[in-house]
N, C-alpha and C positions, 0 to 999 in steps of 0.2 A: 504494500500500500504506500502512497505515496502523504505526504504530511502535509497538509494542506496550508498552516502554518509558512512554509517554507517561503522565501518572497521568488517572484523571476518578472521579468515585463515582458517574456516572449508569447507571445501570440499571433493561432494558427486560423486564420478565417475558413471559413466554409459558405460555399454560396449555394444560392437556391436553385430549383429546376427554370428551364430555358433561361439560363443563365451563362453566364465564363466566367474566369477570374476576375478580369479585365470589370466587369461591373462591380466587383466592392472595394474600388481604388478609392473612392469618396470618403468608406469608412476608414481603411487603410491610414488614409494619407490621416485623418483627425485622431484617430486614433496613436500614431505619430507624434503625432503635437503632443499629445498627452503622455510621453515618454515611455510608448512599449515598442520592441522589438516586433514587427508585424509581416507574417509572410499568408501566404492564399493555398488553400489547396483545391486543385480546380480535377472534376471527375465528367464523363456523360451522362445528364441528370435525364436525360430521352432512349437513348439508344442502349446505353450501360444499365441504368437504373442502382438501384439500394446499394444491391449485395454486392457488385465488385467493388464499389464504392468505402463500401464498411470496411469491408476486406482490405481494400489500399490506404486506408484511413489508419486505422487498425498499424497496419504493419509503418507507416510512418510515423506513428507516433511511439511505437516500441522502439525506432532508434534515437529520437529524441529529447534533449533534455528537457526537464519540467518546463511546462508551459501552462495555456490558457488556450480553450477553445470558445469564437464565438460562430454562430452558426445565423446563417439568413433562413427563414421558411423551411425548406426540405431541407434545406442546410443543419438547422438544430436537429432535427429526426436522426438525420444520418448521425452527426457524433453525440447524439444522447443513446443511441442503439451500440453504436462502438465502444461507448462505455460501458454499457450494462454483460456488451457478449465478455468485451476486455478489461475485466474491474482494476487490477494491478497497473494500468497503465499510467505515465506520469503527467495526468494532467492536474492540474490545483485547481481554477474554478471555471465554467462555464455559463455563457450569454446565450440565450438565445431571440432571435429579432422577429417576433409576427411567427414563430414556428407553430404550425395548429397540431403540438402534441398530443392533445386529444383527440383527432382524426377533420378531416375537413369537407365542411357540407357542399363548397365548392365543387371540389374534387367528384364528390361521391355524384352530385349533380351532371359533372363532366362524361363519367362514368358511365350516368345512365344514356344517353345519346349516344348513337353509334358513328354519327358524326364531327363529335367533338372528343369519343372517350382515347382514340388513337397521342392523342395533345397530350397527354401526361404519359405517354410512352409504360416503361417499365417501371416507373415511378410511381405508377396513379396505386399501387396497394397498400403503401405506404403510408400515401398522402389520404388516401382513405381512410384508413384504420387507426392512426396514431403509433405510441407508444404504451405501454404499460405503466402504469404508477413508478416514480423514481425511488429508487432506496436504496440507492448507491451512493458511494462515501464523497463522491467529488460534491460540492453546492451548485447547483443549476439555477440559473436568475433567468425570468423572463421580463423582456423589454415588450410591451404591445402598442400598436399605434391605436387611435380612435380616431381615426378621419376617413369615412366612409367613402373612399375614390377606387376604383378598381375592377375591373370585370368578375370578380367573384359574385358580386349583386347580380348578374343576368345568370346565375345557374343554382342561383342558394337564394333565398329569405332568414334572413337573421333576426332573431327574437331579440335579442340586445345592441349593444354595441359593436363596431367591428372595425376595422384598418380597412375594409371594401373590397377585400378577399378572405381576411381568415378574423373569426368571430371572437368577440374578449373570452366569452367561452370555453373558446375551441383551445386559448392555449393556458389556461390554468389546469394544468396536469396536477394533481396528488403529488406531493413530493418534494417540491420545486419550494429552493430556499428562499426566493422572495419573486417577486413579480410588480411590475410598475407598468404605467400607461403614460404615452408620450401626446403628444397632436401630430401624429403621424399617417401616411396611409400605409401597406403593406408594401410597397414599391420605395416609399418616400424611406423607411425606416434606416435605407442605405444610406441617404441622402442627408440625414437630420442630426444635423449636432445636439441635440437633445437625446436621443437615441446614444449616441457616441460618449457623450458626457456621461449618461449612466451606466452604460456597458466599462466602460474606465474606473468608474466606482467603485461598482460591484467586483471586478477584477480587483481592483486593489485591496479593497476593505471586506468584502465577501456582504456586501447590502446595496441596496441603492439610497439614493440621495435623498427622495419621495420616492414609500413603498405605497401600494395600495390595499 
């Protein structure tokens, strides 16, 4: 097990599906400013899907040293999944940005149309399903946006609040060492130094600034 205690500023981003690395240069670079060592690990969130993903997730971070994981959308899924397969690994704390780890109505909506469900490739069982409650030893923080912009609204009806793809709902998982809400939409959350500032927080201090 790794000590969470321990300090490091390196941090390993993960982006979301129809994605590349190249779109979390915004967080990246802010993230920067806020003094952590920042690198992207970029997989085929269409073509590849989850499991080779976890899999190379996994094996990169078995060779190195302690870090931080923050995760965009399917981005949190994949390395909240890699932690649970791979619990000795040396990560200290984890963000996650709009990930809908309890399963997303989006998706599932996507899913049902035979003309849209191909658009989440080998990703859509994932992004359907979630995660399982967390009770593993790393702290996982969720960052949520509430600014309801986003094509998730034409395939889902959301009973509360939402980022306009993934529902406040959807990413309060069981488990999850704290959770805050930005004015963000699910897109923007790359984008928002508000997002950025608490994702830095939380890494540092293991909380956010405003919890909710």
């Amino acid at each position: 097990m790794t000590d969470p205690q321990e300090p490091t500023t390196r941090v390993l981003l993960v982006h979301g599906i129809w994605n590349a690395k190249s779109w979390l240069t915004p967080l990246a670079r802010r993230l920067r400013r806020e003094g952590f060592d920042v690198e992207v690990f970029g997989y085929p969130s269409i073509l590849g899907g989850p499991e080779p993903a976890i899999a190379a997730l996994i094996e990169r971070l078995r060779s190195s040293p302690p870090l931080h994981l923050v995760g965009h959308s399917l981005g949190g899924l994949i390395g909240l999944e890699a932690l649970r397969r791979a619990p000795d690994l040396p990560v200290r704390r984890m963000v996650c940005l709009g990930s809908p780890l309890c399963g997303s109505h989006a998706a599932r909506g996507l899913g049902r149309r035979r003309w849209t469900a191909p658009v989440l490739g080998r990703s859509g069982a994932l992004l359907q399903a979630g995660c399982p409650p967390w009770s593993g030893e790393v702290p996982v923080g969720m960052v949520a946006g509430n600014v309801p912009r986003g094509l998730g609204r034409l395939f889902a009806r959301f009973d509360g609040e939402s980022d306009g793809t993934v529902g406040l709902d959807e990413t309060r998982l069981p488990g999850l060492a704290a959770h805050c809400i930005v004015p963000a939409s699910h897109t923007g959350l790359v984008f928002s130094p508000a997002a950025a500032r608490q994702a830095a927080h939380f890494l540092r201090d293991g909380r956010f600034q405003v919890q909710d």
